[in-house]
Structure formats: C-alpha cells, structure tokens
C-alpha positions in Angstrom: 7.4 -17.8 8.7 9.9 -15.2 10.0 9.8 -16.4 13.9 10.7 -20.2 13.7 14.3 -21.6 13.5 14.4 -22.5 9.5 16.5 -25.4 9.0 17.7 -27.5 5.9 16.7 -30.9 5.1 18.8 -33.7 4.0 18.2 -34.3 0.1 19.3 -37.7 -1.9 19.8 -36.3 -5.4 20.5 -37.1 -8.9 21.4 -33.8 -11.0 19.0 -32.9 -13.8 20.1 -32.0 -17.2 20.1 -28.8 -17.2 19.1 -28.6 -20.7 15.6 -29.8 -19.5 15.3 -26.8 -16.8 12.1 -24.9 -17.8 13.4 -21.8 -16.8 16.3 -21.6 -19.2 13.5 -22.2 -22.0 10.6 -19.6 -20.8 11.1 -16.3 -22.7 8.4 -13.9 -24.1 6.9 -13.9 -27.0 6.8 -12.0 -30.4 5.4 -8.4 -29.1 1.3 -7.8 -29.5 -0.3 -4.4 -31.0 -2.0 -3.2 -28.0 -5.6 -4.3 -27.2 -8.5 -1.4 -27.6 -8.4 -0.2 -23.7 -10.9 -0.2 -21.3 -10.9 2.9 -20.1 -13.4 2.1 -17.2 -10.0 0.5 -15.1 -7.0 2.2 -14.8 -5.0 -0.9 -15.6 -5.9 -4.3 -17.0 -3.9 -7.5 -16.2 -3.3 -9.5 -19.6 -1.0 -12.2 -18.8 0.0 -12.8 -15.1 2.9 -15.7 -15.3 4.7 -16.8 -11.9 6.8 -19.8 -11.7 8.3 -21.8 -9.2 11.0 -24.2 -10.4 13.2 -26.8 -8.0 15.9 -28.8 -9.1 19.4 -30.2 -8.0 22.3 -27.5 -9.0 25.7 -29.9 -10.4 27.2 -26.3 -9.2 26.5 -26.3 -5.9 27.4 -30.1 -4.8 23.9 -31.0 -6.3 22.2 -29.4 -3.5 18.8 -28.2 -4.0 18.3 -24.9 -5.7 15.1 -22.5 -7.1 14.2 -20.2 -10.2 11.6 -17.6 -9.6 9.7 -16.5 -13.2 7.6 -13.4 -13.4 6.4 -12.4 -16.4 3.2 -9.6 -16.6 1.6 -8.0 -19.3 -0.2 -4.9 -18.2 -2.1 -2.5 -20.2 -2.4 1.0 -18.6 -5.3 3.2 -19.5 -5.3 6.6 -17.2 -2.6 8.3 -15.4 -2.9 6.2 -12.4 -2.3 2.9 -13.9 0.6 4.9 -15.3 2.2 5.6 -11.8 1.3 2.1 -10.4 3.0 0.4 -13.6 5.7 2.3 -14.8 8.1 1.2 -12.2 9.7 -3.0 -11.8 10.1 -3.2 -8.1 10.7 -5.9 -5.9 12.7 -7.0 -2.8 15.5 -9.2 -3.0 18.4 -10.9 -1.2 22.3 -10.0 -1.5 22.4 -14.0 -1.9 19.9 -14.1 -5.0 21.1 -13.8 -8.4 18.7 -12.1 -11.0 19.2 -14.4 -13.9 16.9 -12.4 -16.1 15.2 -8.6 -15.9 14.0 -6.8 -19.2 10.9 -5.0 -19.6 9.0 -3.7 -23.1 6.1 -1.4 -23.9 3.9 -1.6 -27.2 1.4 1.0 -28.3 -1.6 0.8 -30.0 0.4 0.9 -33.3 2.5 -1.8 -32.6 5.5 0.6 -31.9 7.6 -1.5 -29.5 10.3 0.3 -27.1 12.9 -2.0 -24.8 14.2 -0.6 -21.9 18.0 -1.6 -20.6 19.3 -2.9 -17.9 21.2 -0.1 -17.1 18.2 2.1 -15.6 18.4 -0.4 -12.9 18.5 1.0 -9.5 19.2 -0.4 -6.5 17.2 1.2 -3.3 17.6 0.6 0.5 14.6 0.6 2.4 13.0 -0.3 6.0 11.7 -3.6 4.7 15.4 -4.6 2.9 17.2 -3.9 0.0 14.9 -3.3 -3.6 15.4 -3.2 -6.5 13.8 -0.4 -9.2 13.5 -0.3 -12.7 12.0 2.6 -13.8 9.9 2.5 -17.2 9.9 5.9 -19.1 7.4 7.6 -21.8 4.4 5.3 -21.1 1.1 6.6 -22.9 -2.0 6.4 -22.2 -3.5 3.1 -23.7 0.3 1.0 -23.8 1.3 -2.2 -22.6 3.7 -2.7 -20.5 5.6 -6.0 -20.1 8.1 -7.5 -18.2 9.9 -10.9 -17.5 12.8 -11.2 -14.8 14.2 -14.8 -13.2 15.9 -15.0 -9.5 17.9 -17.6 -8.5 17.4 -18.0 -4.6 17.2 -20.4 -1.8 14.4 -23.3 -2.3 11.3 -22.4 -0.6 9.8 -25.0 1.6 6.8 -23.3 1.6 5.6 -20.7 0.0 2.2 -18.1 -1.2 1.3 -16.7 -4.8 -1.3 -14.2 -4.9 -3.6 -14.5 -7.9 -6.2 -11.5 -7.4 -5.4 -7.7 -7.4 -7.6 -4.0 -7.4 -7.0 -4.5 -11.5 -8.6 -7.8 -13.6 -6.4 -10.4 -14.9 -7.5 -11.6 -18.5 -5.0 -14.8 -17.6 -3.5 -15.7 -14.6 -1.1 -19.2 -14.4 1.2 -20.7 -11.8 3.4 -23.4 -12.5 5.6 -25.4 -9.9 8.4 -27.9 -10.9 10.3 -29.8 -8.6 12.6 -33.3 -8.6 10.1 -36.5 -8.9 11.4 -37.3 -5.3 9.8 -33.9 -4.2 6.2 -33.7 -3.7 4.7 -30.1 -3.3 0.9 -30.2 -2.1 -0.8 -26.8 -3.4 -4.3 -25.7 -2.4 -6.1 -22.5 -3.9 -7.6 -20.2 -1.7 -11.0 -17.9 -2.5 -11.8 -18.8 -5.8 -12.3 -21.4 -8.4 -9.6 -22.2 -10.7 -7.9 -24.7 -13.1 -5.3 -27.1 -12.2 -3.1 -29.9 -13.7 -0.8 -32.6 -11.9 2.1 -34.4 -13.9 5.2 -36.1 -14.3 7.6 -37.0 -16.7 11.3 -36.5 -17.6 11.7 -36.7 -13.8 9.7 -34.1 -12.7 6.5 -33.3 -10.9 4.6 -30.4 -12.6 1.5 -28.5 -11.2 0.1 -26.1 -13.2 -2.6 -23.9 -12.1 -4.6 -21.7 -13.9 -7.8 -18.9 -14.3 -9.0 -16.3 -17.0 -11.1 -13.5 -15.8 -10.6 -12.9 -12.5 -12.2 -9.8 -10.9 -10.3 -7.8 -9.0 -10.5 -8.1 -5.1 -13.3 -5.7 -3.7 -12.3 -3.3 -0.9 -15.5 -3.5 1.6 -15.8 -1.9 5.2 -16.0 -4.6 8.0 -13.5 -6.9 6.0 -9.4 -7.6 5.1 -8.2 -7.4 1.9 -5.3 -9.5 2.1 -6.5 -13.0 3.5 -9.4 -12.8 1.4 -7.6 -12.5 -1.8 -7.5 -15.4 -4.4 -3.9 -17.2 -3.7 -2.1 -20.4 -3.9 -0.2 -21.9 -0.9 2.0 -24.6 -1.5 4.4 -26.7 0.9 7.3 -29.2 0.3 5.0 -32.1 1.7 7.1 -35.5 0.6 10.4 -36.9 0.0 10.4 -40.3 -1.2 13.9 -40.6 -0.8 13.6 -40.5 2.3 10.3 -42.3 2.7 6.7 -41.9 2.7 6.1 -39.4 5.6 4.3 -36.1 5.2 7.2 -33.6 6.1 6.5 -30.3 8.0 3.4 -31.3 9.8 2.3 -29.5 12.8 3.9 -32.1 15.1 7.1 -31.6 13.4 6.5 -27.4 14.3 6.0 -28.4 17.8 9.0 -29.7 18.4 11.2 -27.5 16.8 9.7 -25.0 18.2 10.2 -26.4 21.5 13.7 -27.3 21.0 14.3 -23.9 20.1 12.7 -22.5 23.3 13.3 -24.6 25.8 16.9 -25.9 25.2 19.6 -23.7 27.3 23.4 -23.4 27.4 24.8 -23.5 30.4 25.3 -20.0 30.4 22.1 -19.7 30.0 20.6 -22.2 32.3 22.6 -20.2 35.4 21.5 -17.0 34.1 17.7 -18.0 34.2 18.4 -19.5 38.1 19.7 -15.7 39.1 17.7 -13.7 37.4 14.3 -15.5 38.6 15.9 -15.5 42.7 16.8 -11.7 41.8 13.0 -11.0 40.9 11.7 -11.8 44.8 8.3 -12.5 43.4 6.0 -11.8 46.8 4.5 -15.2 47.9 1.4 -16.5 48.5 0.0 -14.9 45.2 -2.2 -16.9 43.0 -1.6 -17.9 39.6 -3.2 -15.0 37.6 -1.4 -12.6 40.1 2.2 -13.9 39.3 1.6 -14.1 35.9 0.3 -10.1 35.8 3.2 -9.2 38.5 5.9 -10.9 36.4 4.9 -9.9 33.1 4.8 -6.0 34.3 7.9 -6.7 35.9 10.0 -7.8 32.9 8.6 -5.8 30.2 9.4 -2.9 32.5 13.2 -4.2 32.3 14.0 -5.7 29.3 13.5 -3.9 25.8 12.5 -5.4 22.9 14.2 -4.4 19.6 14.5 -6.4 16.3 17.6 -8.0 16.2 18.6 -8.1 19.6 19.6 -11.0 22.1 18.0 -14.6 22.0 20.7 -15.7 24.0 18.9 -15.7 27.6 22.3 -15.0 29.0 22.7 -11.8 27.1 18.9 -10.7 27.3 19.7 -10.7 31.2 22.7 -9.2 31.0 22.4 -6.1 28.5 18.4 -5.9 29.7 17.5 -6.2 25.5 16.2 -8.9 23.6 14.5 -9.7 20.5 11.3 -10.7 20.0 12.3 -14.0 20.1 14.7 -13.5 23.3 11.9 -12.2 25.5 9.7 -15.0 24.4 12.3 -17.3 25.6 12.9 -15.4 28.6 9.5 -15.6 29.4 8.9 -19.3 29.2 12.0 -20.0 30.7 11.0 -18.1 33.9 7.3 -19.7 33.9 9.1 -23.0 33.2 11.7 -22.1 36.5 8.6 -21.6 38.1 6.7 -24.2 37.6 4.0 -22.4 36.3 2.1 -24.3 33.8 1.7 -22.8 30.0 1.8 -24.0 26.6 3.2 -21.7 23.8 0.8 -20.9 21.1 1.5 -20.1 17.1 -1.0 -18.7 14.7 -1.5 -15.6 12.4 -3.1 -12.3 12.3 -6.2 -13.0 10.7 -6.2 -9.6 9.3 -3.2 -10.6 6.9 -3.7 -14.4 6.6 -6.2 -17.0 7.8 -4.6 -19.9 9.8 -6.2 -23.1 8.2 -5.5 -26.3 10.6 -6.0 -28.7 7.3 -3.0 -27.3 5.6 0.3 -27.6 8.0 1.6 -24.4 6.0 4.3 -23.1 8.4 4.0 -19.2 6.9 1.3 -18.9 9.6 3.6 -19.6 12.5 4.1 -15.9 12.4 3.1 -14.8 16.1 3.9 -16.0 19.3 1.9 -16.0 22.3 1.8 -17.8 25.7 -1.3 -19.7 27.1 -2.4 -20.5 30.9 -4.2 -23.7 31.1 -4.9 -22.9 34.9 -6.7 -19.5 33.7 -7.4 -20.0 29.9 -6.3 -16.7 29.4 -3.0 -15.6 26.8 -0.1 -13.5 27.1 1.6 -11.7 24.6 5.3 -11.7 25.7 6.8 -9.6 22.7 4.2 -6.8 22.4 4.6 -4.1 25.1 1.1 -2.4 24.1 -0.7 -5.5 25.3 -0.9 -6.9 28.9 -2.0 -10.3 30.2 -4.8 -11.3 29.5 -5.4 -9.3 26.7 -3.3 -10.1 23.1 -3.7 -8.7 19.5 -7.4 -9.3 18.9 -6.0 -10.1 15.4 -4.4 -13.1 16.7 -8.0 -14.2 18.1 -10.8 -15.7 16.7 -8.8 -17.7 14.7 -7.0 -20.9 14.9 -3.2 -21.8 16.2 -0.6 -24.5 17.4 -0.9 -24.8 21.0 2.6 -26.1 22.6 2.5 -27.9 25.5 5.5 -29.8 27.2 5.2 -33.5 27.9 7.6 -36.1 29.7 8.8 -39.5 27.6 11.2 -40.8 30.4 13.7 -38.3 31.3 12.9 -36.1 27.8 11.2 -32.9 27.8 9.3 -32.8 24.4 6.8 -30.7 22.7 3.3 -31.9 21.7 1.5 -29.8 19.1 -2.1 -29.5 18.8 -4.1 -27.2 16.7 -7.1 -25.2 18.4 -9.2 -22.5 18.2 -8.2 -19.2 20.3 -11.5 -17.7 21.8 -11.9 -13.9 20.7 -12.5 -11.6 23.8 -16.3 -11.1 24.6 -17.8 -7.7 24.3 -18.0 -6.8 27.9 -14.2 -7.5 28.4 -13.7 -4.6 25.7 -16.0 -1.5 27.4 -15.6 1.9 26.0 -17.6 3.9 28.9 -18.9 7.8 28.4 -20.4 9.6 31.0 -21.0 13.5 29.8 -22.8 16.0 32.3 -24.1 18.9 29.5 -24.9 22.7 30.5 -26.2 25.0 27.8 -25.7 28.8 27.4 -28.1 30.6 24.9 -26.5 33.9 25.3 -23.6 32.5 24.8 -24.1 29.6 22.2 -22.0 28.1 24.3 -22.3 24.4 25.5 -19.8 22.8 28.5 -19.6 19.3 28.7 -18.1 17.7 31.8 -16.5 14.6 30.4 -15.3 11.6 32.2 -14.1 8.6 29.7 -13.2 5.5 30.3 -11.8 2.7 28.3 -10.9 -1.0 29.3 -9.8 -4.2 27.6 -8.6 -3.8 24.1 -10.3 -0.2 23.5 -7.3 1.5 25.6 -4.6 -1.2 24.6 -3.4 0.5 21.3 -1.9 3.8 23.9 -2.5 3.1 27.6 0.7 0.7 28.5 2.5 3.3 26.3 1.6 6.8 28.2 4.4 6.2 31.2 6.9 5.8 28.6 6.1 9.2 26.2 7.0 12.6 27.1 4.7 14.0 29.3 3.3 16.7 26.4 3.1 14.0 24.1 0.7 11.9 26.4 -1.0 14.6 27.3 -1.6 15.6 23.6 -3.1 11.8 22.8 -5.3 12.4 26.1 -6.6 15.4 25.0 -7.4 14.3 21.7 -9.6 11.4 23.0 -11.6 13.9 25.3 -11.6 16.3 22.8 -13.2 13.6 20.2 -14.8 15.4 17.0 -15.3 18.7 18.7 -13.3 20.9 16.1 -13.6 24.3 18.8 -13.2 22.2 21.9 -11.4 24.5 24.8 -10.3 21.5 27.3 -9.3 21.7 30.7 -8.0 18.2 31.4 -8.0 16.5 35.1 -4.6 14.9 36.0 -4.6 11.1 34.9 -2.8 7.8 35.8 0.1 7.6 33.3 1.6 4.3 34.6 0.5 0.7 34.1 -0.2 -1.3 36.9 -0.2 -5.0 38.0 -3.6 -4.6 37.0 -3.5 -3.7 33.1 -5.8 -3.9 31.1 -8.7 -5.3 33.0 -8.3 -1.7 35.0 -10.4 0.8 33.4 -8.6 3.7 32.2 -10.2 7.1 32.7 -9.7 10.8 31.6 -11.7 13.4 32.5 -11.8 16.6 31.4 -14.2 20.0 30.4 -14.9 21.3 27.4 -16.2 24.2 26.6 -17.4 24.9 22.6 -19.5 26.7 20.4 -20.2 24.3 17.8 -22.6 22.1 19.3 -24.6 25.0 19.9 -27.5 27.4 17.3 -29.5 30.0 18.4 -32.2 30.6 15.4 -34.8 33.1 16.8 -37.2 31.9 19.5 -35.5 28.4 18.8 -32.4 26.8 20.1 -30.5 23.9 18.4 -28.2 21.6 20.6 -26.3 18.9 18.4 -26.1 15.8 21.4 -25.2 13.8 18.8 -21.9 15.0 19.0 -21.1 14.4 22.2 -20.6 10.5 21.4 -18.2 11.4 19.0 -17.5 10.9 15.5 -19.2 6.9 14.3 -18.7 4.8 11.6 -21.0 4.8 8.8 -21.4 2.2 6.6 -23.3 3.1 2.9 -22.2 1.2 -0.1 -23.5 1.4 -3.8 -22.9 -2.4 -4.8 -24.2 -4.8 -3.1 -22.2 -6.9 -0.3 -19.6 -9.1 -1.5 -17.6 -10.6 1.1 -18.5 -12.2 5.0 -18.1 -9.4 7.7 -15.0 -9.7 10.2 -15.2 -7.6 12.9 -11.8 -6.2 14.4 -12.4 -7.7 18.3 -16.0 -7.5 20.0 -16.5 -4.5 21.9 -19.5 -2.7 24.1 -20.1 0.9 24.2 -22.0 2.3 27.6 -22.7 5.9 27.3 -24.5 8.5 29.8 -25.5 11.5 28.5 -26.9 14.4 31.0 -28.2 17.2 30.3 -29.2 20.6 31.7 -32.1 22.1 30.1 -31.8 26.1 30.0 -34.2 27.9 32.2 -36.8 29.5 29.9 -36.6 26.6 27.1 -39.1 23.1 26.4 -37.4 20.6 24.4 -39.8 19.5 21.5 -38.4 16.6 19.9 -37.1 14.1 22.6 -38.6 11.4 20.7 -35.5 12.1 18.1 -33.5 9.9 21.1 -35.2 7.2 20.9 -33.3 4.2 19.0 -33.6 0.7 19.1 -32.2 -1.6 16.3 -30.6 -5.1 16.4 -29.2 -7.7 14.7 -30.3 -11.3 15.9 -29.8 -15.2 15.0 -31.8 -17.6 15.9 -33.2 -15.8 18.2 -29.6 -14.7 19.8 -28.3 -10.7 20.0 -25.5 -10.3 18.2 -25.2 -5.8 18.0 -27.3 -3.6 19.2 -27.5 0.2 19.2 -30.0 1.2 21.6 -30.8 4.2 23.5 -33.3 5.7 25.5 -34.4 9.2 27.2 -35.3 10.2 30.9 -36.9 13.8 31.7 -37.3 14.6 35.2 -37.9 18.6 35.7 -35.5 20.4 33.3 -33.0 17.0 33.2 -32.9 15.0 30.2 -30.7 11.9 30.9 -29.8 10.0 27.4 -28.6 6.1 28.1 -26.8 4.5 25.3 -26.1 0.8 25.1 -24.4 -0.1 21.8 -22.4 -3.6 21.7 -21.2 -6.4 19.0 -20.6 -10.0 20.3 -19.8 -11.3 17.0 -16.0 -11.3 14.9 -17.7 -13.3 11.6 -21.2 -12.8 10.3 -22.1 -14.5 7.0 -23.1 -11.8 3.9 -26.7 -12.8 5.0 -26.6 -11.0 7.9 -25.1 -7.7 6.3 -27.5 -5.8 6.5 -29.0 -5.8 9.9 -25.3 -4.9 10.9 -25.4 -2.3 9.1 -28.3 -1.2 10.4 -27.0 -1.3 14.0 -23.8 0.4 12.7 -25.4 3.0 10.8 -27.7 3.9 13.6 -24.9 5.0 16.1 -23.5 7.3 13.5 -27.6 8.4 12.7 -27.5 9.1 16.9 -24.6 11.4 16.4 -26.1 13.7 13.8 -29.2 14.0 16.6 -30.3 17.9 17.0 -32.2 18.4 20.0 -34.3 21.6 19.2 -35.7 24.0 22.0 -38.1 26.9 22.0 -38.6 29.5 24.3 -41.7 29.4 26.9 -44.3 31.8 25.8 
C-alpha cells in the first residue's frame, strides 16, 4: 500500500544460523541444451522460481530482515521474444543490496555464454531508480537464464504474479519465515499446488503449478486483477500472542490516527482557515459539501510529495495527496459534517477481497456522506462530488467512521460494498439536425453534445485550467468525432466548473460541414447516418470467451438524429434504422441498443436509446452483450440510400 503510514512491529527474536538460510544455498543448476522450440509463442517460460525468505539478521541487532530470489529460464523463439528477454530489469531501492545477479544463455548445441556483471547499468526513471542488464547475441531458439538475490526491508505483505502473455512449463513460490512468524498465502485465479511446513525453526510454504497458459487479453476485461497470483500477509506472531495482526480493524485505526491527529500548529491552522472560507449559511448538506469541495480544490494544488502537514498545506496552498485528504476531513470534521473515510482499490488493477485483510489494497482514498450516500474524491481534481473513479466502484472497501469511547476519538472499520453509479447518472446526449446537398455532396450537421456524470469527467473539471487553444482543440475533437473532413464552426462553451459539477450536463455545440458522409452514384444518393454517432466499439473475437465481462462504469447513450430529406429524393431503405437488441436476466434489462425512425413529409427523425446497467456479467451472458455492443457499431456503418423522383 503506498497511502497508509507503514510502521514497524516489535519482534522477540532468536538469530538463525545462518548456515541454514536457504538463500545462501539456492544456485542454478548444471546448464541444459536447449529444448526443440515452439515456434508458435514467441517465448516460453521454463522454470519460473521466486522466493521470499524472512529471518533475524545477527548484523543488524537481530532485527528482522528479507532475501528476494528470482531465478527464470526462458526460451526465445522469434525476434520479439528476443526484445522482451534480452534485457534483466527491475526497480530497486538505494537501501537494497543485490546479493546476487548473473545471467546465462544456452543454444541448441549446448554452447553456454555467461554474461558479467560489469554490463550492469543503472537507469533513472519516473517510477524510481532501475536497474538494466543487457543480454547480447541471443539467437533465435536460445535460452536465456537468470538468477539475482536482493536483500531489502521484510515485507509485511506482499503479491507474486504467476501468469504472463508467455506459458510457464514450471512456476514455484517458496516463503520462509522464523517459526514465530506465520504468513497466510491464498492463490488467486487458478488452481495450484501447495505445501505447509516446519522444521529447523522455520515455517515453509511452497506453492507450486506446471503448465500454466498464459493470461488471455479479451475486450470488456483487465488483465492485471485477473491474472493467476499469490498474496501473502504477515498474519501471526506468537511471540507476541495469538492475535491475527493487520486486520482491517487494525487499518482503521491507523488510518484514523494518521488523519485525524493534529499538532497544534495544525489544530489553529484548521480553526482559521475554515472562519477564512465564509461558507454562505443556510445551505444543506449536499450543497456545502459541492461548495467546499470546488472551493478548495480551486486553492490548494495537489503534487506528489508535497505538504501533509495541514499547517503547511494552508500556508504554501500545496499538498500531497495525502495532505488534501487530511485537509479535507479536518474541515468536514471542523464542521460537523458527518463522513467516514473509505479505502479500497481500483478494480481495474486489483480486486479488493474483504476475506483476506491484505493492506496492498488500501491504495485509494475517498470520503463518504452517510447523510447523502454519495463519495467524494478529495485528491483527484478531474472528479467532483458525487462522482469518483468508477474504478474505485463496484467493488468493495474499508469504510472509516469515527466513534466516541469516553473522551477518545477512535476509528471503527468496516468493510462494504461501494455502489457503482447507475446508467442514467452517466448520460452521453446527441442531438444532430442533418441537411443534405446533392450538388454539392456535401452534408451539414448541426451538432449539439452533451455529456454528464462520468462521460465528461476524464476533461471537463480540467478545461478552466488549459490554455484556451488547448481546450478548444479537445472540444473540437469531440464534435468533430470520426468525421476525418469535418469543417467545424464551434459555439462558445462554459470552460469553468461550477458548484454544480458533474451532475451539470456539459454541452458543445458546433456545425460541421463535410463531404464524407455524402455519395452521389447516378440517379442515387448515399448518406452514411451512421456516422453521425460516431466511431463504436466492436467486439468480434476468434476464440471463444474466456473470462467474466467488467464493464468500465454503467453509462446511457440518448441520441436524436434529424434529418432533412433533399427536395427531389425518396428514401428507400428506412427500414435499415430499425434496431432492437437486448440483453436480459431473469426477465431484467441489463443493455440495450435500440433505435427507431419517424417520417413526417420530407423529415426523418432517428431516436437512439443505447444503455448498460451492469459492471459484471458472468461468461454466460457474453454473447447477448455482444450483440447489443456490436449493434451500435452495425448502426454506425448504416447508409441511407435515396433516389431521385421520376
């Protein structure tokens, strides 16, 4: 977790031999002639070795210490295995010490090559400090191994991943720790084999699998948290008694703690700065929330690595993530207005699971109203009350709230389920008035969009902030949609957010003139309204479906489309507008692509309802989504086709 104030715990120890350390034993073996390859994967996994090994270091005061083991064989069979493979990398701390890095090929011959040290490189990046050992004159058809070892801080918790784009022929995990230290582990997405053990004073889990298929990339789904992986935890320290550590409850009240304890510094600076807002009165609940929220994330910037000190956030106007979550409670606290702050994980990267008090997935912070049930995201400027990261929805968390024992403010932690946003909270709106020049192959379209809820929230709260061109280039885009000759004359818009956010439809309007849409093929005339929508999602796959669907945040698409037939023309296929497909349960709507056609005189009025209510739908269900998916993008390759009146 890279939000919650890590701290150490107290440790009775013995030292362990340090002949008995596993890690000083592990090497590789004798070097193998090179397997026939399989030339229908780029790279095959043959060994994939990961270790985890505890113990308590005589050099450091007996205080507890970790070994990390990698070891890989890999054989590469095209050009792009080559690139993928021919390079160590990882991340590492200035505090870690790499033990152990070496790295080997072997050809089909059994001609081995071992590579030195010294083509070690050491590379800054955005996401730290890495580490690169590049691996020269690799063929077609070789394996590549290597082995390093890492000395770092003990993990408390911690995630292997087991499953990659490649197969692994054999994948183990092994986890050592002091027989006072009990790790729990629980595999995630697959079936595999596992041991429990101890002896010579340690507790040993090994976990293990041959043959696992690499992780299928499908549309509608996330790679990462549905790869095979193991999460373990430091659950129990029978030196210290029989207690699960690192429960949920024990989250809460850090987490509290960490929030809601002040200097006195700060405790002044949170009195001044809440009589400096002069919040109007007589506002309800949801109204102070919205007017403070656009207040202060219209004063204080958010940068990684700023202020968490409430007294500095105030004064310098920046905080870090964390600061402006602490500001932010602090001032509902000041208040009085109730909330409870809530934990969890984008489910896009990993799943929260509330039977296993793993702390990685205390990764995102939000705030909750219990007066309104809706959330706040404090940190995020793109997102305004009461709309969040849909990621961070659907999903589970640990709710915060503050409870009273005496004269002690304390946290109480409960997990719960955060309710995704319905469909009609999310509207993407289109309303398109359509004039058609033969002469001209020309079409104008008289466009007016609008978008509310979490279809504008990835740019609206953004455009006050961007140079005017640079908003106005975003804009344009939008109106322009997949038009490639679209000439656009744009309307002014609203550039700034208001107390309203999000709930407050955003619209552009706009005309665009183009030729595309337009084909004059002797007495006939062919207008793609398709097009007008804009470009959909299609959703054709040659295997069949593997994995559950997970939508991105439930959404509903209303579209008007109007249309000006020319003088002198009839329209011969309206029919071609007519779709209706759906995907029920029980009896229950759950998408629909629908749309329908009105002709009065020479209008033609197209109505488009198109909506998904659902984030998870089983692999039994697959294809009637897809149907309804695959019909919107079916309505956008519609050709209306006219002919002359004879």
């Amino acid at each position: 977790m890279n939000k919650v104030l890590f701290f150490s715990l107290l440790l009775l120890s013995t030292a362990l031999n340090a002949q008995k350390l596993a890690y000083k034993k592990y090497d590789w073996k004798a070097a193998q002639k090179a397997p026939e390859s399989d030339t229908s994967q780029n790279a095959v996994i043959l060994e994939d070795y990961k270790a985890m090994e505890f113990f308590y270091n005589p050099e450091k005061k007996n205080n507890l210490d970790m070994v990390r083991t990698y070891h890989r064989r890999v054989q590469v069979n095209t050009e792009k295995g080559i690139e993928q493979y021919n390079r160590i990398s990882f991340y590492y701390n200035p505090d870690e010490v790499i033990l152990t890095i070496k790295a080997r090929t072997t050809d089909k011959n059994g001609k081995v090559t071992e590579f030195s040290k010294s083509n070690l490189r050491e590379v800054d990046s955005e996401e730290g400090r890495m580490l690169n050992f590049p691996i020269d004159g690799v063929k077609k058809g070789d394996v590549i191994e290597y082995l390093y070892q890492v000395n770092e801080s003990p993990s408390y918790w911690d995630r292997v991943f087991i499953q990659y784009e490649y197969p692994v022929q054999h994948s183990r995990f092994e986890l050592i720790s002091p027989e006072n230290l009990k790790y729990d582990a629980k595999i995630y997405n697959g079936t595999m084999m596992r041991t429990d053990t101890s002896y010579d004073e340690r507790n040993f889990t090994t976990i293990w699998a041959d043959n696992v298929m690499p992780v299928r990339e499908e549309k509608y789904m996330y790679v990462q948290p549905n790869r095979m992986r193991i999460d373990m935890k430091l659950a129990f320290n029978s030196a210290r008694g029989n207690a699960r550590l690192f429960t949920w409850t024990d989250a809460a009240q850090r987490v509290f703690e960490g929030h809601y304890t002040y200097t006195k510094g700060e405790s002044s600076a949170i009195r001044k700065f809440v009589k400096g807002l002069k919040m109007p009165e007589g506002m309800t609940t949801d109204q102070q929330i919205r007017w403070l929220e656009l207040r202060i994330k219209n004063d204080i910037a958010v940068q990684m690595g700023a202020y968490t000190d409430l007294a500095e956030v105030i004064k310098n106007k920046v905080a870090s993530p964390k600061g402006i979550n602490r500001l932010f409670s602090a001032v509902f606290l000041e208040l009085g207005i109730e909330h409870e702050l809530v934990l969890t994980s984008p489910r896009n990267k990993i799943r929260f699971d509330k039977e296993f008090d793993h702390w990685s997935v205390l990764d995102e912070y939000m705030i909750y109203f219990p007066s309104t049930k809706k959330l706040m995201a404090p940190d995020e400027l793109g997102y305004r009350y009461p709309y969040v990261n849909a990621y961070l929805t659907g999903t589970d968390g640990l709710f915060i709230s503050q409870v009273k024992l005496g004269d002690v403010l304390t946290g109480l932690g409960k997990v719960k389920y955060i309710q995704p946003f319905t469909a009609e909270q999310n509207t993407d709106v289109l309303y398109v008035k359509m004039k058609i020049n033969p002469d001209k192959e020309e079409a104008i379209l008289d466009i007016d969009h609008g978008l509310g809820g979490l279809s504008g929230a990835g740019f609206v709260p953004y455009l006050g902030l961007m140079k005017p061109a640079d908003a106005d280039e975003i804009c344009e885009r939008i109106l322009k949609s997949d038009i490639a000759d679209a000439r656009l004359k744009m309307k002014p818009y609203r550039k700034e957010m208001t107390v309203a956010g999000l709930d407050e439809r955003f619209h552009l309007q706009g005309v665009v003139t183009t030729n595309e849409l337009v084909e004059v093929a002797g007495e006939k005339l062919l207008f793609n309204i398709g097009q007008s929508i804009g470009r959909q999602t299609e959703l054709y796959q040659e295997f069949d479906r593997v994995h559950p669907v997970e939508n991105s945040w439930n959404r509903k698409y209303i579209r008007e489309l109007t249309l000006e037939i020319p003088e002198g023309y009839v329209l011969q296929n309206p029919d071609a507008l007519n779709f209706d497909v759906k995907h029920t349960r029980d009896g229950k709507l759950l998408s629909v692509f629908a749309s329908r056609y009105e002709l009065q005189g020479n209008q033609l009025k197209v109505i488009i309802d198109e909506y998904y209510t659902e984030i998870y739908m089983p692999v039994s269900e697959f294809e009637q989504f897809k149907a309804v998916i695959n019909a919107a993008a079916d309505f956008q390759k519609v050709k209306l086709v006219f002919e002359k009146k004879k």
